[in-house]
KEKE-3310 file (N, C-alpha, C; in steps of 0.2 Angstrom, whole numbers, plus 5000, padded with zeros to 4 digits):
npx = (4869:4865:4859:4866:4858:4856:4865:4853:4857:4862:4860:4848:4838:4821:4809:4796:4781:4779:4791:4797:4790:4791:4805:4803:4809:4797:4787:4782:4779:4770:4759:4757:4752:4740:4735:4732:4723:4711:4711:4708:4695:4686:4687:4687:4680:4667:4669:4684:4689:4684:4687:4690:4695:4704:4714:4718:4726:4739:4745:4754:4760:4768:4775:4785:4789:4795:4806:4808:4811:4823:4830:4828:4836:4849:4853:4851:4862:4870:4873:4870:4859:4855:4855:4845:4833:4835:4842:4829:4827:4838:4839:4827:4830:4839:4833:4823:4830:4835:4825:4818:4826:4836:4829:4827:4821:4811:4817:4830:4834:4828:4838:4849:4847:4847:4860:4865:4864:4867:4879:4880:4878:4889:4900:4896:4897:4909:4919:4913:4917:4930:4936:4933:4923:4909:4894:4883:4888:4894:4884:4876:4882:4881:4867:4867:4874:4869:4857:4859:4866:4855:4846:4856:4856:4844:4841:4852:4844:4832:4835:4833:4824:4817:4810:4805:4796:4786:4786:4777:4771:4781:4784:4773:4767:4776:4783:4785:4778:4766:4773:4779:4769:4755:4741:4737:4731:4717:4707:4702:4697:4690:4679:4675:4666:4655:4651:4647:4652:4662:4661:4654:4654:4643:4641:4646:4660:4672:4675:4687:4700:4710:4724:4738:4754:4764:4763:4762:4775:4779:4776:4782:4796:4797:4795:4804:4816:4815:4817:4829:4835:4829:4834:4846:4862:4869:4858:4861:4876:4873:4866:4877:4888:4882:4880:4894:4906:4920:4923:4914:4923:4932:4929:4925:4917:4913:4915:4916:4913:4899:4893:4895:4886:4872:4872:4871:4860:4850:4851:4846:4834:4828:4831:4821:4811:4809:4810:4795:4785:4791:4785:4773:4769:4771:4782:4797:4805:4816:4811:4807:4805:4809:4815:4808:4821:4823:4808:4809:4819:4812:4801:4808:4813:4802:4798:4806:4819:4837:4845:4859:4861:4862:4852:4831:4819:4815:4800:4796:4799:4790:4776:4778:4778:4763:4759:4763:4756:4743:4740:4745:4736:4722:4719:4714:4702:4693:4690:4700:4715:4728:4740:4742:4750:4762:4766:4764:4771:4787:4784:4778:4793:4800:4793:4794:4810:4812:4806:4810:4825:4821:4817:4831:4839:4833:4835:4850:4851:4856:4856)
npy = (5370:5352:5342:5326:5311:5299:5283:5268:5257:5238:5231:5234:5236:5234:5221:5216:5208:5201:5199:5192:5180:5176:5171:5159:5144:5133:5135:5136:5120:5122:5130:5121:5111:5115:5119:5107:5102:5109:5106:5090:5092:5097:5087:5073:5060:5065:5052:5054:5065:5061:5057:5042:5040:5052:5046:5036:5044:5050:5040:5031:5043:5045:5036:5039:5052:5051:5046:5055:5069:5063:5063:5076:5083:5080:5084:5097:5098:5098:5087:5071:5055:5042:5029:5027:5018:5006:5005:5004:4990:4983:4984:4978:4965:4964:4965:4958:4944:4945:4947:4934:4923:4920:4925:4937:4947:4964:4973:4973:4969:4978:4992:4986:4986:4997:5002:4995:5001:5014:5012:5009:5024:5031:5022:5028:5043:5044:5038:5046:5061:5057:5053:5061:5062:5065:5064:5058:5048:5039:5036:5030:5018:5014:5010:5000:4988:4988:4982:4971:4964:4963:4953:4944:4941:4936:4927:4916:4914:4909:4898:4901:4908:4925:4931:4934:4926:4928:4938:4944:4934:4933:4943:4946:4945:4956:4968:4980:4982:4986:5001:5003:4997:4992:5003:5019:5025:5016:5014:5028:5031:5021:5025:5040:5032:5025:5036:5042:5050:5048:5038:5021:5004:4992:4982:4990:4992:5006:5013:5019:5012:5020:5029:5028:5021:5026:5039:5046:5046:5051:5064:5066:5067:5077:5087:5086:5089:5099:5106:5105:5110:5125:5127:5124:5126:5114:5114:5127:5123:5112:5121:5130:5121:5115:5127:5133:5124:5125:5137:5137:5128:5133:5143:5136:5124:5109:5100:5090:5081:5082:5081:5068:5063:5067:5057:5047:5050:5049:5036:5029:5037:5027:5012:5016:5015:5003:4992:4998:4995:4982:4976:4979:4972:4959:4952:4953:4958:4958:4967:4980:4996:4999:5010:5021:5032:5040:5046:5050:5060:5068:5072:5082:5091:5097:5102:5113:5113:5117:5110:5113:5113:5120:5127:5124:5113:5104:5105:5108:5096:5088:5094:5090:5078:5075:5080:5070:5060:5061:5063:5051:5042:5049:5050:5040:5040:5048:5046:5048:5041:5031:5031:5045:5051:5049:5058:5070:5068:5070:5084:5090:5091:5097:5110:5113:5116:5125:5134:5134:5140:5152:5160:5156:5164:5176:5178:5175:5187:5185:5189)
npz = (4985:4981:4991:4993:4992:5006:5005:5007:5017:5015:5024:5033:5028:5023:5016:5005:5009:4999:4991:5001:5001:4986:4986:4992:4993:4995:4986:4974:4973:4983:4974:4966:4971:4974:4960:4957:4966:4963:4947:4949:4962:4951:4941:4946:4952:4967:4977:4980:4989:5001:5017:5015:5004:5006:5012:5002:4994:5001:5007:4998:4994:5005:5008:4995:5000:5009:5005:4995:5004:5011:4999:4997:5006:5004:4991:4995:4999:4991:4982:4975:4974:4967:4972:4980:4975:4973:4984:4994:4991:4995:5005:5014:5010:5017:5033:5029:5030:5042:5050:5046:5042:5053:5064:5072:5085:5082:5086:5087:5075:5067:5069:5065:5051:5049:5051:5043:5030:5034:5032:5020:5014:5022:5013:4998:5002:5006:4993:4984:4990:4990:4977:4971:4960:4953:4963:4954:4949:4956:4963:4954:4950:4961:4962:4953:4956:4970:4964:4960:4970:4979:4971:4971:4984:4987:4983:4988:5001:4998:4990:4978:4974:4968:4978:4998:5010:5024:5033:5036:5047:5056:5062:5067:5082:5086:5100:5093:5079:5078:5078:5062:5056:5048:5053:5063:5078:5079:5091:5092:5078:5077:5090:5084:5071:5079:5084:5073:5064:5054:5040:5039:5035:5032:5043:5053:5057:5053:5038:5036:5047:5053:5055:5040:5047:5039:5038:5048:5050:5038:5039:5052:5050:5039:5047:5056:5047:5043:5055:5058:5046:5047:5059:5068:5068:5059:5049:5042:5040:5029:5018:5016:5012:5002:4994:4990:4991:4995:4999:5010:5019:5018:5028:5039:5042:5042:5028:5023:5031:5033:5020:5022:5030:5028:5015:5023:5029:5020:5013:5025:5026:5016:5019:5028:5027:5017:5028:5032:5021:5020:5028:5028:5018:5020:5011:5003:4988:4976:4964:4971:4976:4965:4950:4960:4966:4954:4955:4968:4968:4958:4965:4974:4967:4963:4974:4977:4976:4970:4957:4956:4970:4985:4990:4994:5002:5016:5018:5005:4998:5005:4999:4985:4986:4990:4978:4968:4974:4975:4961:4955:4961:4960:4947:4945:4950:4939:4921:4914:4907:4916:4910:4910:4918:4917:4908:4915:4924:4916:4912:4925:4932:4922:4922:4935:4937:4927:4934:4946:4939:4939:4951:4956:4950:4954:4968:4967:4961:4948:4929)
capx = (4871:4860:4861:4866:4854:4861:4860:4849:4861:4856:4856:4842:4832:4814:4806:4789:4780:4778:4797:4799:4787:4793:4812:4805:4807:4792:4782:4780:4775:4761:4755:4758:4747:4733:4730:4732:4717:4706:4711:4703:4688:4682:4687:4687:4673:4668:4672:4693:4689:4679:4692:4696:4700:4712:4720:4721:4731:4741:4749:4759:4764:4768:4781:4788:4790:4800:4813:4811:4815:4831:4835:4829:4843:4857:4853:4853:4869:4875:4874:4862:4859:4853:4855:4839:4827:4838:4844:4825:4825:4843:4836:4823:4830:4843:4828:4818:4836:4838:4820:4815:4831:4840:4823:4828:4815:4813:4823:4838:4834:4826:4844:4855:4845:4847:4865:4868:4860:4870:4886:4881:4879:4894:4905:4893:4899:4916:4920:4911:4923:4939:4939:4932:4919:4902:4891:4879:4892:4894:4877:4873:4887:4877:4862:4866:4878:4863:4852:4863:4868:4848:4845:4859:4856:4837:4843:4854:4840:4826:4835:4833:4819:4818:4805:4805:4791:4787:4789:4773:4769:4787:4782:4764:4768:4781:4777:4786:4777:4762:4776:4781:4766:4746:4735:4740:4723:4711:4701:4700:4693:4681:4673:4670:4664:4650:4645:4644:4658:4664:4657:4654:4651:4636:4642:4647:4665:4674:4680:4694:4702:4716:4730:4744:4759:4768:4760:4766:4783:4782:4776:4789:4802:4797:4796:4812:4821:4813:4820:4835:4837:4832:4834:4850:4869:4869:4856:4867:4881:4871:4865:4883:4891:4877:4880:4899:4908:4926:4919:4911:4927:4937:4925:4925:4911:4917:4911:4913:4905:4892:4889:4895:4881:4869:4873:4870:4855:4846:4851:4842:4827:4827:4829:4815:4803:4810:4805:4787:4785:4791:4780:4764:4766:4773:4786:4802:4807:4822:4809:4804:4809:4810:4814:4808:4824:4820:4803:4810:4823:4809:4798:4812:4815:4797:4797:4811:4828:4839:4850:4864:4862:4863:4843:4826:4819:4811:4792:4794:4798:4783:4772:4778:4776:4758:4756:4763:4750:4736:4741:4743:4727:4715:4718:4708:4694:4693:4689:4707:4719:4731:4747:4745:4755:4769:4765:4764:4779:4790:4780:4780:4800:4801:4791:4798:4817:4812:4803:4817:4830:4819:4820:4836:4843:4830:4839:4857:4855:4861:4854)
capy = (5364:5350:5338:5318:5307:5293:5276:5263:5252:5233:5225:5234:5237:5230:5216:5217:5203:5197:5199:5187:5173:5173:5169:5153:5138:5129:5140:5132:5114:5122:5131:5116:5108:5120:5120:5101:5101:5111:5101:5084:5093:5098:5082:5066:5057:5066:5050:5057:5069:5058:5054:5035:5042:5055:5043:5033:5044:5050:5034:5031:5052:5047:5032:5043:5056:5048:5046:5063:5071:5061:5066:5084:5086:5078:5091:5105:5099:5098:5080:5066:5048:5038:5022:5028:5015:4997:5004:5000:4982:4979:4986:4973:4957:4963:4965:4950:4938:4945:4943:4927:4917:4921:4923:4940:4953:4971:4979:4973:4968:4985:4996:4983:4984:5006:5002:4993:5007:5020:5011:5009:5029:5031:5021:5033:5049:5042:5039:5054:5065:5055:5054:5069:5060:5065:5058:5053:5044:5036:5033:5028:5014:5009:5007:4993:4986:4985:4980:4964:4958:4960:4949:4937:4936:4934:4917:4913:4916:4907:4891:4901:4914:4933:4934:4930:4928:4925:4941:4945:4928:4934:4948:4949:4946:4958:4972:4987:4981:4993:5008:5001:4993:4994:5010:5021:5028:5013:5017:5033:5031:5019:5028:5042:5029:5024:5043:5045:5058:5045:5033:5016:4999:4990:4981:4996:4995:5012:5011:5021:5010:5022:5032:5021:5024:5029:5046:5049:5044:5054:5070:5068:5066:5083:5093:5086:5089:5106:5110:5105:5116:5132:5130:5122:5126:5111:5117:5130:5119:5108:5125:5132:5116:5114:5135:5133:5120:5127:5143:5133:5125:5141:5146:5131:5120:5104:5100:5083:5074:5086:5078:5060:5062:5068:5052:5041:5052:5048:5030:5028:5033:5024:5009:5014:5015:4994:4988:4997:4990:4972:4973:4979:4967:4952:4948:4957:4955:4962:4974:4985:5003:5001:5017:5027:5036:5046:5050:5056:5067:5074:5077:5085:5097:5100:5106:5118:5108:5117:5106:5114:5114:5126:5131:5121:5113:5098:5107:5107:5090:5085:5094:5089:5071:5075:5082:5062:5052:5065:5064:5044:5040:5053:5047:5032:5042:5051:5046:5048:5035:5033:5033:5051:5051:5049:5065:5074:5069:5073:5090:5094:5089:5102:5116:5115:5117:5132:5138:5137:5143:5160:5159:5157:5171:5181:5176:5177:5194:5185:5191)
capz = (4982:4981:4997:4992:4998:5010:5002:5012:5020:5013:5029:5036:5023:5023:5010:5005:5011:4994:4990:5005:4999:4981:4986:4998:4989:4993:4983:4968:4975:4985:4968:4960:4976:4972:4956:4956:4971:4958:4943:4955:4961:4946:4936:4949:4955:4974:4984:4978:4994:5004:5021:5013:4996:5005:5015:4999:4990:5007:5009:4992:4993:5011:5005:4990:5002:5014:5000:4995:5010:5012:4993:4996:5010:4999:4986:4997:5003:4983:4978:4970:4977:4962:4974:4985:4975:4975:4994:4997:4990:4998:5015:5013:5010:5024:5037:5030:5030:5051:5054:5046:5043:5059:5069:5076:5084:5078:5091:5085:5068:5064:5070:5061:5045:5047:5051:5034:5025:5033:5030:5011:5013:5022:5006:4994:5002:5004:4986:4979:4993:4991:4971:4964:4954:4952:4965:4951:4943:4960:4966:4949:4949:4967:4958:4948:4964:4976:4963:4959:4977:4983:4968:4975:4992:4990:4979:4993:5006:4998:4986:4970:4972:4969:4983:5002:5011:5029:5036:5043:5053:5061:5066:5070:5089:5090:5101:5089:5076:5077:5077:5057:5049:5049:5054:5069:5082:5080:5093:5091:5071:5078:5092:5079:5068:5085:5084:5069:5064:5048:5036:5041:5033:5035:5048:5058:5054:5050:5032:5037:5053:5057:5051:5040:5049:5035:5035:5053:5049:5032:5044:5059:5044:5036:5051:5060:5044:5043:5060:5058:5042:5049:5067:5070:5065:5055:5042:5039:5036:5025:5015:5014:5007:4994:4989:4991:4995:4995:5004:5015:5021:5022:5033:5045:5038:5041:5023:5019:5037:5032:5016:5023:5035:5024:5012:5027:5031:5012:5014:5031:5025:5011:5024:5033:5018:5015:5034:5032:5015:5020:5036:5028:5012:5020:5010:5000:4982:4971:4962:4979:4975:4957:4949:4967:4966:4949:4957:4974:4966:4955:4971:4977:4963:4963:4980:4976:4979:4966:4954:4960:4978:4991:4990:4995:5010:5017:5018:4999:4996:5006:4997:4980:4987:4990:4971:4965:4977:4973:4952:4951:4964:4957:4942:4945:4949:4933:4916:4913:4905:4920:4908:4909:4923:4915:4904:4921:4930:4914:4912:4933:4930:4918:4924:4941:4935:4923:4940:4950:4939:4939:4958:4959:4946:4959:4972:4970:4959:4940:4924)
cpx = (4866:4862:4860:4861:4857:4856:4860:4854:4856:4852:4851:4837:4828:4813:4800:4786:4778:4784:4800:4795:4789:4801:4811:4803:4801:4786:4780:4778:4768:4756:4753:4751:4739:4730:4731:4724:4712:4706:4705:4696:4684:4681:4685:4680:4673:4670:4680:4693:4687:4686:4696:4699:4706:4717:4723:4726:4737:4746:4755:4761:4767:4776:4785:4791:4797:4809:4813:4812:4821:4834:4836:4835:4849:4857:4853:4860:4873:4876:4869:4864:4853:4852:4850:4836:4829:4843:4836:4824:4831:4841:4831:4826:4835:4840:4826:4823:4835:4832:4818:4820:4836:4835:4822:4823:4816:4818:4830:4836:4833:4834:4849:4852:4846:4855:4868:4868:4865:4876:4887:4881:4885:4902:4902:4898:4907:4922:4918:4917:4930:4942:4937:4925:4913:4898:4884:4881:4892:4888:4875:4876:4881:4869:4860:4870:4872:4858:4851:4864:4861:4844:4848:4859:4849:4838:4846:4850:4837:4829:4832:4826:4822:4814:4807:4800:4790:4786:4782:4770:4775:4788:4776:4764:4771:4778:4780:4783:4772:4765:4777:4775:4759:4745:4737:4730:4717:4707:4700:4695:4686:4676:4670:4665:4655:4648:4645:4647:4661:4660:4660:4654:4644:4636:4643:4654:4667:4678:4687:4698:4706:4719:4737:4750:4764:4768:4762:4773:4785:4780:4780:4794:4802:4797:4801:4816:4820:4817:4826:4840:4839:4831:4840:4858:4872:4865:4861:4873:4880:4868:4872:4888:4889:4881:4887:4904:4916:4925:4917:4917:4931:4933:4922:4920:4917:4912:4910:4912:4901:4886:4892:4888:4875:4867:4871:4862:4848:4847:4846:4835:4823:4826:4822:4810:4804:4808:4797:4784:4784:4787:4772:4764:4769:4780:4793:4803:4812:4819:4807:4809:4811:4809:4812:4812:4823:4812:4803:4814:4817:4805:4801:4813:4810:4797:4802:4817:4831:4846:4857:4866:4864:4858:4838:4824:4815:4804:4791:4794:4790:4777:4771:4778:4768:4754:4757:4758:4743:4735:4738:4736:4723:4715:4712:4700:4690:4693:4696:4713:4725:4738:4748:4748:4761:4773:4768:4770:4783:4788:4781:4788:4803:4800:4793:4805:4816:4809:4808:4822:4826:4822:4826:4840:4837:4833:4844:4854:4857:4856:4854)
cpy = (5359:5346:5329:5316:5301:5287:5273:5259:5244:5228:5228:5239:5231:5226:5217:5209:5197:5196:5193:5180:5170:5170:5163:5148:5131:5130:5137:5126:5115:5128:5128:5111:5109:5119:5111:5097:5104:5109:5093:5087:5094:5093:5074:5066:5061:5063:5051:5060:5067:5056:5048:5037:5047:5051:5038:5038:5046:5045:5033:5036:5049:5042:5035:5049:5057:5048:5053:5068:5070:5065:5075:5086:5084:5084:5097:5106:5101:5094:5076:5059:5045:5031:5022:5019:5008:4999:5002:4992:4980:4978:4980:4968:4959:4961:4959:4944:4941:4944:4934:4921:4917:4923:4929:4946:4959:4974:4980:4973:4977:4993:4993:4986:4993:5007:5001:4997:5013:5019:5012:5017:5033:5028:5027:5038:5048:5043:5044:5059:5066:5053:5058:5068:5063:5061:5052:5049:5039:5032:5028:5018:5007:5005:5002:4987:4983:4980:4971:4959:4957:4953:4942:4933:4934:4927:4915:4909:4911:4900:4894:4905:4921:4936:4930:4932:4926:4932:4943:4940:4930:4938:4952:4949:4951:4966:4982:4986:4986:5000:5008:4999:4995:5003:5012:5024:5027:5013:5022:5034:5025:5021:5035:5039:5027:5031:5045:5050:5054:5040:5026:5012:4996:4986:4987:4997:5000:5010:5017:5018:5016:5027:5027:5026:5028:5037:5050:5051:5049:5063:5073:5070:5072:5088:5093:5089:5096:5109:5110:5111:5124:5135:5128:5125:5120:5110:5122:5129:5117:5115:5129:5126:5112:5122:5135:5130:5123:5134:5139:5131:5129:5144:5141:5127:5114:5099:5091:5077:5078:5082:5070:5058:5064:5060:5049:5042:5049:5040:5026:5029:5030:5015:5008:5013:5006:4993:4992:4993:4983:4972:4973:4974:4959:4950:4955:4955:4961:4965:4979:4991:5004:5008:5023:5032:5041:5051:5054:5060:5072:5077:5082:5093:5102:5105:5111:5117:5113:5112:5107:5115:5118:5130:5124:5120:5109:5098:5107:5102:5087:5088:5093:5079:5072:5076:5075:5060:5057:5065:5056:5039:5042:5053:5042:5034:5046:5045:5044:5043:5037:5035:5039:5055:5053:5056:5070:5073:5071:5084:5093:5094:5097:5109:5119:5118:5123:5137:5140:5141:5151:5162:5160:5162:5178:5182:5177:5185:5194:5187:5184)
cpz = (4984:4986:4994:4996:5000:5005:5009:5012:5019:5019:5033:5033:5020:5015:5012:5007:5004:4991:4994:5002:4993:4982:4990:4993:4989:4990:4978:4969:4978:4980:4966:4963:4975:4967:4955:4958:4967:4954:4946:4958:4957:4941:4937:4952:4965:4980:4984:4986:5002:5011:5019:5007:4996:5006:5010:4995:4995:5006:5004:4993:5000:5011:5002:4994:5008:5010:4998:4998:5011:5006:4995:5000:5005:4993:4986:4996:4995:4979:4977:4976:4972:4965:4977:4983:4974:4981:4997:4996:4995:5005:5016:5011:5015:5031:5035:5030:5039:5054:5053:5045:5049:5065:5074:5078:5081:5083:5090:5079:5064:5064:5068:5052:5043:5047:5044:5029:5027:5033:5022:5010:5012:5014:5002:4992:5002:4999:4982:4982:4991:4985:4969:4961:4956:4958:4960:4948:4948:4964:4958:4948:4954:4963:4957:4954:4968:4975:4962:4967:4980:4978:4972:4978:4993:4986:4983:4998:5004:4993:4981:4969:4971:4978:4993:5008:5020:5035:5043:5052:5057:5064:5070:5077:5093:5093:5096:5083:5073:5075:5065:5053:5053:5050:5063:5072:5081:5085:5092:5085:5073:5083:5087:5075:5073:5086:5078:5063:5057:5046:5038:5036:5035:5042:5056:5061:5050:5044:5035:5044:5058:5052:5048:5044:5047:5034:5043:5053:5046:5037:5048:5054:5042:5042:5055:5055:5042:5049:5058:5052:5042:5057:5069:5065:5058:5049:5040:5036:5030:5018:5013:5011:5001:4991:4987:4992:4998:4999:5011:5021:5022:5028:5042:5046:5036:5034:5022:5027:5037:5025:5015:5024:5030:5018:5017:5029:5024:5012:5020:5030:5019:5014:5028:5030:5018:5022:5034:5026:5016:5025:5033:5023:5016:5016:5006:4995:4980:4968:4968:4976:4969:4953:4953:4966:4961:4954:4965:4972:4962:4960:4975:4974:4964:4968:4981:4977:4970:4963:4956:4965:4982:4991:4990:5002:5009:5017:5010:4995:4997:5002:4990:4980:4988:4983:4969:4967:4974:4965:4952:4955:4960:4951:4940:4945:4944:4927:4912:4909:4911:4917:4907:4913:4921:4912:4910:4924:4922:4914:4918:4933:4926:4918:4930:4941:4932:4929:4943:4948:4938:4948:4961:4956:4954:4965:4974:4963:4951:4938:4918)
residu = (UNK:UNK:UNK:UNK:UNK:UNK:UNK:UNK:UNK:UNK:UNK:UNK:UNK:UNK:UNK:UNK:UNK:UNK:UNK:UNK:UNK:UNK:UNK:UNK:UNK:UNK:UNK:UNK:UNK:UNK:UNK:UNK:UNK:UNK:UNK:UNK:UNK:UNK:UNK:UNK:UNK:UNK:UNK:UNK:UNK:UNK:UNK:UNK:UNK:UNK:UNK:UNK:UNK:UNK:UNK:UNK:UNK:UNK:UNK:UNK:UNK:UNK:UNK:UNK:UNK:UNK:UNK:UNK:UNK:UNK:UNK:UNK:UNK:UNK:UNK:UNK:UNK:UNK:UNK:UNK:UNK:UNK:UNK:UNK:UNK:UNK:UNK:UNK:UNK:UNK:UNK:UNK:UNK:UNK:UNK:UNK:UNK:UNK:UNK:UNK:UNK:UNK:UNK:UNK:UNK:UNK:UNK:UNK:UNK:UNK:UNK:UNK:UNK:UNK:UNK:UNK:UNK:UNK:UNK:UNK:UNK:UNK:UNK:UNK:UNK:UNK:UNK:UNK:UNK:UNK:UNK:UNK:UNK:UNK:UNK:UNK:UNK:UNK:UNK:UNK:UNK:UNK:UNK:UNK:UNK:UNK:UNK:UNK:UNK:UNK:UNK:UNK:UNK:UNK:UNK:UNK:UNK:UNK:UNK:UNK:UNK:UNK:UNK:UNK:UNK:UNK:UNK:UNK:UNK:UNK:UNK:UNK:UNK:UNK:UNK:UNK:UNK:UNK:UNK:UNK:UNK:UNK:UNK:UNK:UNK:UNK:UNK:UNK:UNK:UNK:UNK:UNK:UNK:UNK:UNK:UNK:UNK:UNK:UNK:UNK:UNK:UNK:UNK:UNK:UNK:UNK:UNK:UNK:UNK:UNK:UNK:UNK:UNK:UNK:UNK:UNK:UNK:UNK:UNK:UNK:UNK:UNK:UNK:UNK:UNK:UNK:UNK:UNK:UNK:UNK:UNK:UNK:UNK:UNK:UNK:UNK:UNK:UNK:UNK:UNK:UNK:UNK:UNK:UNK:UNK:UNK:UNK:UNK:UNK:UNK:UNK:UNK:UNK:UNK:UNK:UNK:UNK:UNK:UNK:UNK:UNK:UNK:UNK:UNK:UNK:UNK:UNK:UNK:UNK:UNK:UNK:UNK:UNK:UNK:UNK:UNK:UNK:UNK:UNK:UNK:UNK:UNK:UNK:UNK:UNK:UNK:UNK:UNK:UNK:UNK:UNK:UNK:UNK:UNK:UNK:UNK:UNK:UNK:UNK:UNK:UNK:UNK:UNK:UNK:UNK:UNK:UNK:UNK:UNK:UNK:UNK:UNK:UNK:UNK:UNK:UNK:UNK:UNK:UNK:UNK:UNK:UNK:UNK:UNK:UNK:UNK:UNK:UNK:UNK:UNK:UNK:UNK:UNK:UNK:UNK:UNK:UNK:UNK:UNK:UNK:UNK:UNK:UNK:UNK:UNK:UNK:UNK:UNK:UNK:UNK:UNK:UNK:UNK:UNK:UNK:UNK:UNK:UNK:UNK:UNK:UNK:UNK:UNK:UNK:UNK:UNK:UNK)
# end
C-alpha cells in the first residue's frame, strides 16, 4: 500500500526569504524611492545630490513626514484623521496666543499647546467610538471646525488679522528653542567646513550650517513608532484593532483606548509640526497645513498603510515622505514644469493602492 505523506504543519514551515520581503509593507515606498533616485540622477541638475540640495529636499519630506507617521498609525489601527492639516494651523495660533499674548516660555507653553491637540484627538476618537459614524465623516466635520475657530481666534488675537506675528523675537532667548527651530550640530558642520570635508562660501561659511531639526524629530518619530509597532504589546493591539475590531475585543484588546490614543497620538504630531513651523517662520496664519492631511494620508498609503487597516508600518510612511520632498524639490532642478507634481501624487496614490491590494490578497490568502 503506498505510505501517505505527512502534511507540513504551517507553523513551522519555512518562508523563502523572498516570500518574507514581498509580504512587508514597506516594499513598495522603497521601490518607489529607488526608482524615484534614478528618475533625479539621470534627469536633475547634479547640485540635487550635492549635501545642500539633499538637506533641501529632506526638510519638507521631514515636515510631511511627521504627519504621515501620526496618520500611518491611525490607519493601522483602522481609521482616518482628515483634521491632521487645520490641527496644524489651530496648534499654532494656540502656541503663538500663549507665547506672544500671554508672554509664556516654551516649557510650558509647548506641553499646553500638545495638550490642546490631544484633547481635540481625544473628542475625535470619542465621537467616531461613541456613534458608530465613520471617522472620515468625523474628522472631516473637524476639518472645517478647526479651520474656522483658528480663523477666529487669530482675529481675536491680532484686531482683525489672519496672521500673528511676533513669535520669534519671543522666543529667540529661550533656552528650548534650539530643540524646535533652526539647524541642529553647528559646530560640528563648521569644523568640517575648516577641513575641508563640505563646500563653503566664499567667506568660509559652510553652505550647509547644521541639520534642520525637523529631520531629527521626523527620524526619532519613525523609529519610536517603529518600535512601538513591532516590539511592544501595544503594536499588537494597534494591529489587531485595525485587522478586527470586534475580534480584537473578544480577545481583550482594549480596543477603543487603543484607537482613542492613537487619535491623540496623530493630533500631537500634527501640534508638533505647528510649534516648529511657527518657531522657524516667525509667525502663524489660518492657511499653515493647508491641505497637509491629503498628503500625509497619501504618504501613508504609499508606504504601505492599507485602506482598511490592520497592515503597514511607520518605516513605510517615512520613506514615502521622502518620495514627496524628493518629487516637489527636484523638480526645481529639472527642466520640468513643477505642476507635475500633481500628476505624481494622484498617479503615486493610485499605484500604491492597486500595490497594496495585491499585497494584501497575498497576505490574508483571498482570490
Amino acid at each position: 500500500m503506498p505510505v501517505d505523506t505527512p502534511l507540513t504543519d504551517e507553523r513551522i514551515r519555512t518562508e523563502s526569504w523572498i516570500a518574507r520581503l514581498m509580504k512587508r509593507p514597506e516594499l513598495g515606498s522603497i521601490a518607489g524611492l529607488i526608482l524615484v533616485t534614478v528618475f533625479f540622477l539621470i534627469t536633475a541638475n547634479s547640485a540635487m545630490f550635492t549635501l545642500s540640495g539633499i538637506m533641501n529636499f529632506l526638510s519638507p519630506a521631514a515636515q510631511l513626514g511627521i504627519l504621515a507617521i501620526g496618520a500611518a498609525m491611525l490607519m493601522i489601527g483602522g481609521e482616518f484623521d482628515l483634521s491632521i492639516g487645520s490641527m496644524v494651523a489651530f496648534a499654532g495660533m494656540i502656541f503663538g496666543a500663549l507665547v506672544v499674548n500671554l508672554g509664556l516660555p516654551l516649557i510650558v507653553a509647548i506641553p499646553l499647546t500638545l495638550a490642546f491637540a490631544a484633547l481635540v484627538g481625544v473628542v475625535n476618537g470619542q465621537l467616531t467610538i461613541r456613534t458608530g459614524l465613520p471617522s472620515f465623516i468625523v474628522t472631516l466635520a473637524f476639518l472645517f471646525i478647526l479651520r474656522g475657530l483658528t480663523l477666529v481666534g487669530l482675529k481675536a488675537l491680532t484686531g482683525g488679522s489672519t496672521q500673528l506675528r511676533g513669535l520669534r523675537e519671543a522666543t529667540a532667548q529661550d533656552m528650548l528653542a534650539p530643540l524646535f527651530s533652526g539647524e541642529a550640530f553647528k559646530g560640528l558642520f563648521a569644523a568640517l567646513a575648516r577641513s575641508g570635508v563640505i563646500d563653503t562660501f566664499p567667506n568660509g561659511t559652510p553652505k550647509v550650517p547644521g541639520i534642520p531639526v525637523e529631520i531629527l524629530w521626523f527620524v526619532g518619530l519613525a523609529l519610536a513608532a517603529t518600535w512601538v509597532l513591532l516590539r511592544t504589546p501595544a503594536g499588537n493591539w494597534v494591529f489587531a484593532s485595525g485587522g478586527d475590531a470586534n475580534a480584537a475585543a473578544n480577545a481583550g484588546v482594549p480596543v477603543r483606548k487603543v484607537k482613542t490614543a492613537l487619535f491623540m497620538f496623530t493630533a500631537v504630531c500634527a501640534a508638533l509640526l505647528a510649534i516648529m513651523q511657527v518657531m522657524d517662520a516667525g509667525s502663524t496664519d489660518a492657511r499653515r497645513g493647508f491641505q497637509k492631511e491629503f498628503e500625509g494620508i497619501i504618504a501613508a498609503v504609499i508606504g504601505g498603510c492599507l485602506l482598511t487597516g490592520g497592515y503597514g508600518s511607520a518605516i513605510g510612511a517615512f520613506f514615502g515622505s521622502i518620495i514627496f520632498g524628493m518629487v516637489v524639490i527636484g523638480l526645481t532642478y529639472t527642466q520640468i514644469d513643477q505642476d507635475w507634481f500633481q500628476v505624481f501624487l494622484g498617479g503615486m496614490l493610485l499605484l500604491a493602492v492597486v500595490f497594496n491590494n495585491v499585497i494584501r490578497k497575498r497576505v490574508t490568502g483571498e482570490r
